[in-house]
C-alpha positions as CSV (number, residue, x, y, z in Angstrom):
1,X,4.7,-18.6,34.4
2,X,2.1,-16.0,34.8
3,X,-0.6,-15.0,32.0
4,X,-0.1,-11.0,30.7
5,X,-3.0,-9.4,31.5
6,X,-4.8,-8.6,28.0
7,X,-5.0,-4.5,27.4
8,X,-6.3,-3.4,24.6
9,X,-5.9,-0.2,22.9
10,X,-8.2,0.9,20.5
11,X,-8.4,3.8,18.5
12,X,-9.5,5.3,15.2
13,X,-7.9,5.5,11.9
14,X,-7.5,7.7,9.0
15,X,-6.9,6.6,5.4
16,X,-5.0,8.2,3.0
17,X,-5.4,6.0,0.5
18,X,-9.2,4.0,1.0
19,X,-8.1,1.1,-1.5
20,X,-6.5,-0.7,0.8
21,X,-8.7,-0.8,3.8
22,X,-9.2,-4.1,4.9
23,X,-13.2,-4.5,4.8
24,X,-15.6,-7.4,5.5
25,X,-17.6,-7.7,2.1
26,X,-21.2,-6.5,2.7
27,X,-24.2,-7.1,0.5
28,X,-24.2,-4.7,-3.1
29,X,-27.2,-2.5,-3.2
30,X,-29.0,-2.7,-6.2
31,X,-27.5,-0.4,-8.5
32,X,-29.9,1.8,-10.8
33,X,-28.9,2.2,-14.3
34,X,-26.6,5.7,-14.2
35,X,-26.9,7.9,-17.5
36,X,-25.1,10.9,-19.1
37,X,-28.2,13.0,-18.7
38,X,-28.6,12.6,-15.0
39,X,-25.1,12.9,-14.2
40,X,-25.6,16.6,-16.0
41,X,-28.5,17.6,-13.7
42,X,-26.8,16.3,-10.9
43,X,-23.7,18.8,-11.5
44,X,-25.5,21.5,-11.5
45,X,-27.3,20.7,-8.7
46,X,-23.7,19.8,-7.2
47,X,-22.8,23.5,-7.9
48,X,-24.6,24.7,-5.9
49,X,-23.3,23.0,-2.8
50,X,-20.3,24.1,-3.9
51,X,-20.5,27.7,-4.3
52,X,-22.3,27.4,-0.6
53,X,-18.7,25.9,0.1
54,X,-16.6,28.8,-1.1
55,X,-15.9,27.6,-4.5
56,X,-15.9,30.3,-6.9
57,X,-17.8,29.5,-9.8
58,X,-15.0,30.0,-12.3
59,X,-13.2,27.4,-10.1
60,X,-16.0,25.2,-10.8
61,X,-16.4,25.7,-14.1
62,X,-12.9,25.2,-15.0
63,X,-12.8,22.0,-13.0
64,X,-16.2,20.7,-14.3
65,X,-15.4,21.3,-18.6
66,X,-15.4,18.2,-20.5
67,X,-15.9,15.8,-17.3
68,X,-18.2,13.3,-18.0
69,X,-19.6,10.0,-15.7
70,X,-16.8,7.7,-15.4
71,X,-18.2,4.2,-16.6
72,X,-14.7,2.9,-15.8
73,X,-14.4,4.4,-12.1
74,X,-18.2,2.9,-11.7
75,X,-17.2,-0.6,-12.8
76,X,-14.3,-0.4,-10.3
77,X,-15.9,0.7,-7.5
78,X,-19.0,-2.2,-8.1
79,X,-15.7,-4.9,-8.5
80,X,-15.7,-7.7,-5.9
81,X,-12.4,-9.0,-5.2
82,X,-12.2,-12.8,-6.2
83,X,-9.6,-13.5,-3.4
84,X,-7.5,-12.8,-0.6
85,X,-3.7,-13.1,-0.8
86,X,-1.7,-14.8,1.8
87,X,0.6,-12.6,3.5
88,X,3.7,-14.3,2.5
89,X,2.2,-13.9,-1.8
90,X,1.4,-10.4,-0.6
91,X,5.0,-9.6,0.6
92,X,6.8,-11.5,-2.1
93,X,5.3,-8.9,-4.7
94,X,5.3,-5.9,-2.3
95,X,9.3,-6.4,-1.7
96,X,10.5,-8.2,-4.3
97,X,13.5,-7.8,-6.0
98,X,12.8,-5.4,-8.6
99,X,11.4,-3.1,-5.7
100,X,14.5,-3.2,-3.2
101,X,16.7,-2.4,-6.7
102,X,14.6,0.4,-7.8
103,X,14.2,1.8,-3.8
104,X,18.1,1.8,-3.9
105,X,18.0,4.0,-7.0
106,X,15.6,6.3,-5.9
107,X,17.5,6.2,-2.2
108,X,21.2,7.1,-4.2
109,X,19.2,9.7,-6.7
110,X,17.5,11.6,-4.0
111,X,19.8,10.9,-1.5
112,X,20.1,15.0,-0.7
113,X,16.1,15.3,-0.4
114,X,15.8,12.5,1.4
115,X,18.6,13.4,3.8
116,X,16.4,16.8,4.2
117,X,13.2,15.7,4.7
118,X,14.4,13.1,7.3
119,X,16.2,15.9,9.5
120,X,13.2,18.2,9.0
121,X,10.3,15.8,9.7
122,X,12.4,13.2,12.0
123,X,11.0,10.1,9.9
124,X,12.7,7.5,8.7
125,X,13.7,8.2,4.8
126,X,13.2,4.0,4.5
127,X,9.8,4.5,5.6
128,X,8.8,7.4,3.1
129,X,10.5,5.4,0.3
130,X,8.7,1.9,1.0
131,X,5.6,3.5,1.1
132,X,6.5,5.6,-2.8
133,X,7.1,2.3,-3.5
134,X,4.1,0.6,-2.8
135,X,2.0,3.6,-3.4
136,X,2.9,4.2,-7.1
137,X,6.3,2.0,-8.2
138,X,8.0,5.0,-7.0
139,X,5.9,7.6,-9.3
140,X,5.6,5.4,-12.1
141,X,1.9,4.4,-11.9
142,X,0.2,7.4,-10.3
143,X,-3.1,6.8,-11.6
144,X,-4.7,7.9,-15.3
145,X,-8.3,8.9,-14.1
146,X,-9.0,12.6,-13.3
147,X,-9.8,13.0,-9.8
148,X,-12.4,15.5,-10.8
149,X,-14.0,13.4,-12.8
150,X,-13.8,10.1,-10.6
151,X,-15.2,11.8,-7.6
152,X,-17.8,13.8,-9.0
153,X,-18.7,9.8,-10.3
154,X,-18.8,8.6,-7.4
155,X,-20.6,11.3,-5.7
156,X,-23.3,10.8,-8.3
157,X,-23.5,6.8,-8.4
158,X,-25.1,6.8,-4.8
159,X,-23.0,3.8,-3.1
160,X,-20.7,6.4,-1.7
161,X,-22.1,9.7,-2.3
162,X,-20.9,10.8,1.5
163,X,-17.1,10.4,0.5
164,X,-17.3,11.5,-3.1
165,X,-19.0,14.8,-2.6
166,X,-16.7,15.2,0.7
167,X,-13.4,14.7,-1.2
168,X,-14.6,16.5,-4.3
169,X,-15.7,19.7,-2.4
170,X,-11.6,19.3,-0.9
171,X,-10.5,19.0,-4.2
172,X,-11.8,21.6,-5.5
173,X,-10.6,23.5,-3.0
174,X,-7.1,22.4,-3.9
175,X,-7.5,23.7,-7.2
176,X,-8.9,27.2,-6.3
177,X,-5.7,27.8,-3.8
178,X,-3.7,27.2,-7.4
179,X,-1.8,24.0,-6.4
180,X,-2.5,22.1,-9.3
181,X,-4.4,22.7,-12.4
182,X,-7.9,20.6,-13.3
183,X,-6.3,19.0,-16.1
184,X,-3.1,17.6,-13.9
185,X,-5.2,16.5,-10.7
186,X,-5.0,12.6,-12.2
187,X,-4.9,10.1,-9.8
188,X,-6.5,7.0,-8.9
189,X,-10.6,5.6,-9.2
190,X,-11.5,6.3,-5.6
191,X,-9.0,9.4,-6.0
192,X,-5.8,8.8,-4.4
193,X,-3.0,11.6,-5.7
194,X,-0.2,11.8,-6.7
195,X,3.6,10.0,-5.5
196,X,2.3,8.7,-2.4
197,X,-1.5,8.6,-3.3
198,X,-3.3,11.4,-0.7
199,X,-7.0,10.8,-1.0
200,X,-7.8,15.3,-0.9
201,X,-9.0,15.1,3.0
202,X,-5.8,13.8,3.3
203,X,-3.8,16.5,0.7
204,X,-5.3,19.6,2.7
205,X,-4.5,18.0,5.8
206,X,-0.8,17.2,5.4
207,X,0.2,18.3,2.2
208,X,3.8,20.3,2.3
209,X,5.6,22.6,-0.2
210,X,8.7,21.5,0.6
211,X,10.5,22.8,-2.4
212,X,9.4,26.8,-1.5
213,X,8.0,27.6,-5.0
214,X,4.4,28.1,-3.1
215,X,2.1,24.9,-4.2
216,X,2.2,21.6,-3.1
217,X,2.9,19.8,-6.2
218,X,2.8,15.8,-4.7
219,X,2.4,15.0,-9.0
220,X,5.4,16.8,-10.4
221,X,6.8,13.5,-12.4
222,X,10.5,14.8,-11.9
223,X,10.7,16.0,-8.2
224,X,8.5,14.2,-6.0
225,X,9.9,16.2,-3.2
226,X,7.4,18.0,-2.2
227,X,5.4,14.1,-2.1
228,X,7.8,12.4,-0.2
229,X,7.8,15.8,2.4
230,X,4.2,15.2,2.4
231,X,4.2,11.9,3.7
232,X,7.1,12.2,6.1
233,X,4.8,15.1,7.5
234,X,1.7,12.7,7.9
235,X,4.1,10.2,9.4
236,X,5.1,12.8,11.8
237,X,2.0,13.7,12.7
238,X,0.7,10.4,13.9
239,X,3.7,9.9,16.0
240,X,6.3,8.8,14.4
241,X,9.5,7.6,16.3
242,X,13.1,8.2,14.8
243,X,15.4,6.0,14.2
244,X,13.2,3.2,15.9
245,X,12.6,0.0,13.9
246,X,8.2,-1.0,12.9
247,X,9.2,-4.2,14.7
248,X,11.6,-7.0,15.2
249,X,11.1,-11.1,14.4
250,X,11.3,-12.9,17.4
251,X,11.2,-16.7,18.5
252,X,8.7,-17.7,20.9
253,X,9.2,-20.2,24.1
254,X,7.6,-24.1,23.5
255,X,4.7,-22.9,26.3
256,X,4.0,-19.5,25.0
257,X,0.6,-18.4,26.1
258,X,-0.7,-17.3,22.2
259,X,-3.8,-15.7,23.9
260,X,-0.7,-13.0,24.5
261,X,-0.3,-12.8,20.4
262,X,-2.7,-9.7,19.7
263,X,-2.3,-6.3,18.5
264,X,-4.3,-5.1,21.4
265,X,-1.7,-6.7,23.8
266,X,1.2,-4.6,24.6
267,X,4.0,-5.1,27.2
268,X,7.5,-3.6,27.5
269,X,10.5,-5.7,26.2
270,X,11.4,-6.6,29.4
271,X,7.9,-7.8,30.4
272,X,8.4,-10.3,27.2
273,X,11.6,-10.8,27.8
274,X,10.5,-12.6,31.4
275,X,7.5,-14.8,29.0
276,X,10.4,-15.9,27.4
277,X,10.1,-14.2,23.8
278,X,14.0,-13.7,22.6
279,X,15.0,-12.3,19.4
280,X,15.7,-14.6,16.5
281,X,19.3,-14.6,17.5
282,X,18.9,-15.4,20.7
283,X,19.8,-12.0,22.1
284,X,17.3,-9.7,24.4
285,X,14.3,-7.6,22.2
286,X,16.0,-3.7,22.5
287,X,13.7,-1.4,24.5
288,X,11.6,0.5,21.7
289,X,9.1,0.8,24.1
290,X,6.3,-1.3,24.2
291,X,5.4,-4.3,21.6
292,X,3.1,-6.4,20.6
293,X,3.2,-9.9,20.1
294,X,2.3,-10.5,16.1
295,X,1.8,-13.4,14.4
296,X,0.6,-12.9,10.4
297,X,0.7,-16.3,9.7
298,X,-0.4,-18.0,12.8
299,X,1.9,-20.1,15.0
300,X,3.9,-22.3,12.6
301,X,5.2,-18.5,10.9
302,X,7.6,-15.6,11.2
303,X,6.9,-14.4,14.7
304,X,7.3,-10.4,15.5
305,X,7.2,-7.6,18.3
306,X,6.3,-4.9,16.9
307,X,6.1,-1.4,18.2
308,X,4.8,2.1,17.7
309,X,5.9,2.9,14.0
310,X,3.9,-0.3,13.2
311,X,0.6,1.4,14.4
312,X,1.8,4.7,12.9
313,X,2.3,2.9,9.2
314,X,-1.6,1.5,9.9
315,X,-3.1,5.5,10.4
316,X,-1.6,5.6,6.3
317,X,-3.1,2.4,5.8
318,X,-5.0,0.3,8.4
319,X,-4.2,-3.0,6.8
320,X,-1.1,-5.1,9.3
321,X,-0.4,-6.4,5.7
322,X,0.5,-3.5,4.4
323,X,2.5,-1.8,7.3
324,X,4.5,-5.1,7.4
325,X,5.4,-4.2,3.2
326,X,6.3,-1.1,4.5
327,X,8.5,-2.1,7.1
328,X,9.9,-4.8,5.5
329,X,11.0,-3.2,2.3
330,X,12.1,-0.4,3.7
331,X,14.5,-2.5,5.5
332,X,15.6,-4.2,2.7
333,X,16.0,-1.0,1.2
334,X,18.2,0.0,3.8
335,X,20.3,-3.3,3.2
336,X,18.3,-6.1,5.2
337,X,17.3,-9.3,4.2
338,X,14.8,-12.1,4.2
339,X,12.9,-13.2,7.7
340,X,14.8,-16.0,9.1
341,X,12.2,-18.2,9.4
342,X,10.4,-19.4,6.5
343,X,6.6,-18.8,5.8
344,X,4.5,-22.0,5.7
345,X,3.9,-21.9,2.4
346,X,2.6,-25.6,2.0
347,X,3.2,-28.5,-0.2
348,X,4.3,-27.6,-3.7
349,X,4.4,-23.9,-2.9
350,X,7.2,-21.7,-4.3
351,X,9.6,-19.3,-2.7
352,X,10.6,-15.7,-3.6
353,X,13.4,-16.8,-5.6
354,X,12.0,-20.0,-7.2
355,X,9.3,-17.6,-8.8
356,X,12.1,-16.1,-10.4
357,X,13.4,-19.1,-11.9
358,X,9.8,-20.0,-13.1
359,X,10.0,-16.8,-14.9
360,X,13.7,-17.1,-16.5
361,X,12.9,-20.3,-17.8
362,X,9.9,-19.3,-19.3
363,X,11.7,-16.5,-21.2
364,X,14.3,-19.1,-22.1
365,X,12.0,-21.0,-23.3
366,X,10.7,-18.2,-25.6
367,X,7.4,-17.4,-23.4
368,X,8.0,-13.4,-23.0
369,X,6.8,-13.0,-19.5
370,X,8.9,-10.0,-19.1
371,X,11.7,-9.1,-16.4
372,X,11.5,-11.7,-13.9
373,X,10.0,-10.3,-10.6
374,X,8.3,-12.9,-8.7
375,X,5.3,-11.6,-9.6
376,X,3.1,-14.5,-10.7
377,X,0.3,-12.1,-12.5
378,X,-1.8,-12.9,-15.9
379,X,1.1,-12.5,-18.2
380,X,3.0,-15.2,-16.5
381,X,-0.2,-17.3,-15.9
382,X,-1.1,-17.4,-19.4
383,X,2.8,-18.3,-20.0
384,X,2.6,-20.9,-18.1
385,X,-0.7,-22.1,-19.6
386,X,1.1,-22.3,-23.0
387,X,4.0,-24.0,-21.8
388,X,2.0,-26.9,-19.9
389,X,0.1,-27.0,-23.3
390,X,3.3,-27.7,-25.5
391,X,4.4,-30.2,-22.7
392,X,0.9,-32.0,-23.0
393,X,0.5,-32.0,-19.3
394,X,-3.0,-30.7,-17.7
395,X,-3.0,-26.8,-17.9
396,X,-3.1,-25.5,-14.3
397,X,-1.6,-22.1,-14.9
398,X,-0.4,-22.9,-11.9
399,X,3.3,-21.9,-10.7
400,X,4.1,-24.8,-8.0
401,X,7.6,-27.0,-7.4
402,X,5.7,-29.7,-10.2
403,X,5.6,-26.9,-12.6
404,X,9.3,-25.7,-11.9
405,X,11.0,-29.6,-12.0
406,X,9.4,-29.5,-15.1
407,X,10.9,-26.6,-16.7
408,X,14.0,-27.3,-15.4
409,X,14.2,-30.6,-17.3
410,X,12.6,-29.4,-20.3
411,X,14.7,-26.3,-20.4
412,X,18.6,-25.7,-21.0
């Protein structure tokens, strides 16, 4: 069987949201003590940059009143992550449960809007749901920082003045064309907006008043139409294809070439088709046009073809974590269910579902973790903690098949 030739296509990407960019950790500079005082001076040298910028200064004054140097954004932005998640931890969190029940809520309660925007933008309503999802629990964790306020930080700290004066100076343009109000531009630390978390660059770009009234109100806590138009728009624009799935799991033949598994391979369905890749059930991979071969968990995983819409979820985010969240809830969303072959999780490692049970016992047992998610975060850790405490057993805080045999014979 002959070797597909490697093509790769490479091109740039836009964030909408820079949280999630996948980045190699660099080296800190050394950070110089920040103070009140110099944050001050700074403004008003900042002012005038931004008057220079078209900013009338009544804009920027009603902006600028009672902001003061973030200490919170600074500590977040200096943060190191401690670690990286596997893909299958990542996924189990991103669609569990409690997120496919709340996407089917939002699906049925907006199903009109939705309906809508898909017809006028020709993306998937899935797509802009799973991404509200992950974005801000459908708009119920937009962010409690003013954007003002974190970006004028951030400006001023020096790590990434070049963003935080760029995104500020957009901002504030934002607020002098009367879409939102200083005091309601809250968002995130590195100043994501809103439903669907636009960075401003972003909000100018692709931001839609979808409802007519004549701003584009992505914050509004009861309508998030004009949020969800937004990002059906930015969806659009980076080439969206309708009705067309972000890929499809596949099973690979015993002497697949995996120098073939890579983004920046491509072939059409039928080109894979004669390498032998079928679809899970057998059957041939439909022609969505052309696919790539992806493996997130290496070769004893879920393997996938995915196509163009994958790509187009990675110009929201470039991380293939997170456009596989997106695809993947939005199909469960939509009524679809788990990959059909598991994750290699390794020995002792829990499942979706066996998370859950952790939980429920835990509350049975009278450790309030609270509604049973999957989500092994601190309040279930330190639950845990307690419990293997009580047991006298060595305190792992560690949710694993020893942990569950023993709550399920120590619980009734």
């Amino acid at each position: 069987m002959k070797t597909l030739l490697l093509t790769a296509t490479i091109a740039g990407f836009s964030l909408v949201n820079p949280l999630h960019a996948q980045i190699s950790p660099r080296p800190r500079p050394i950070i110089v003590a920040q103070s009140e005082s110099g944050f001050k001076l700074w403004i008003k040298q900042f002012e005038a940059k931004a008057l220079a910028n078209g900013i009338s200064r009544r804009t920027f004054n009603r902006a600028f009143r009672g902001v003061k140097l973030n200490q919170r954004v600074m500590a977040l932005d200096r943060k190191q992550a401690e670690f990286s998640r596997q893909i299958w931890d990542y996924l189990d969190t991103a669609t569990s449960p409690k997120r496919v029940k709340n996407g089917k809520a939002m699906m049925q309660k907006h199903r009109k809007k939705l309906r809508k925007i898909e017809k006028k933008y020709q993306v998937d309503a899935k797509a802009v749901l799973a991404i509200w999802g992950l974005e801000s629990s459908y708009g119920s964790n937009m962010g409690d920082i003013n954007i003002i306020e974190a970006l004028a930080t951030l400006a001023y700290e020096g790590r990434r003045r070049k963003f935080g004066e760029s995104q500020l100076l957009t901002a504030l343009k934002v607020i002098q064309r009367g879409d939102i109000t200083p005091k309601r531009m809250m968002g995130s630390w590195a100043g994501a907006m809103g439903h669907t978390q636009f960075i401003p660059t972003s909000y100018q770009a692709y931001a839609q008043d979808f409802d007519g009234d004549g701003r584009r109100d992505v914050w509004d806590p009861r309508d998030p139409g004009d949020a969800l138009a937004s990002t059906a728009n930015y969806l659009h624009k980076f080439g969206w294809v309708y009705k067309q799935p972000w890929g499809v799991e596949v099973k690979l033949p015993k002497k697949f070439n995996y120098g073939n598994a890579s983004l920046k391979v491509k072939a059409t369905p039928a080109r894979w088709h004669e390498l032998g890749v079928r679809l899970v059930s057998g059957g041939r991979i439909p022609n969505h046009g052309k696919g790539s071969v992806f493996l997130p968990a290496g070769a004893d995983g879920p393997a996938f073809v995915v196509f163009k819409n994958f790509f187009v979820i990675k110009r929201y985010n470039n991380a293939n974590s997170y456009a596989m969240a997106v695809g993947h809830l939005g199909d469960k969303i939509a009524g679809g269910g788990e990959f059909a072959r598991e994750w290699p999780r390794g020995p002792g490692a829990l499942k979706l579902n066996d998370k859950i049970a952790v939980q429920e016992l835990l509350n049975r047992a009278g450790y309030d973790v609270g509604d049973p998610d999957g989500i092994i975060g601190p309040k279930t850790i330190d639950a845990i903690s307690a419990f293997q405490s009580a047991q006298g057993v060595p305190l792992t805080g560690k949710a694993d098949q020893d942990l569950l045999k023993l709550l399920r014979r120590k619980v009734r």
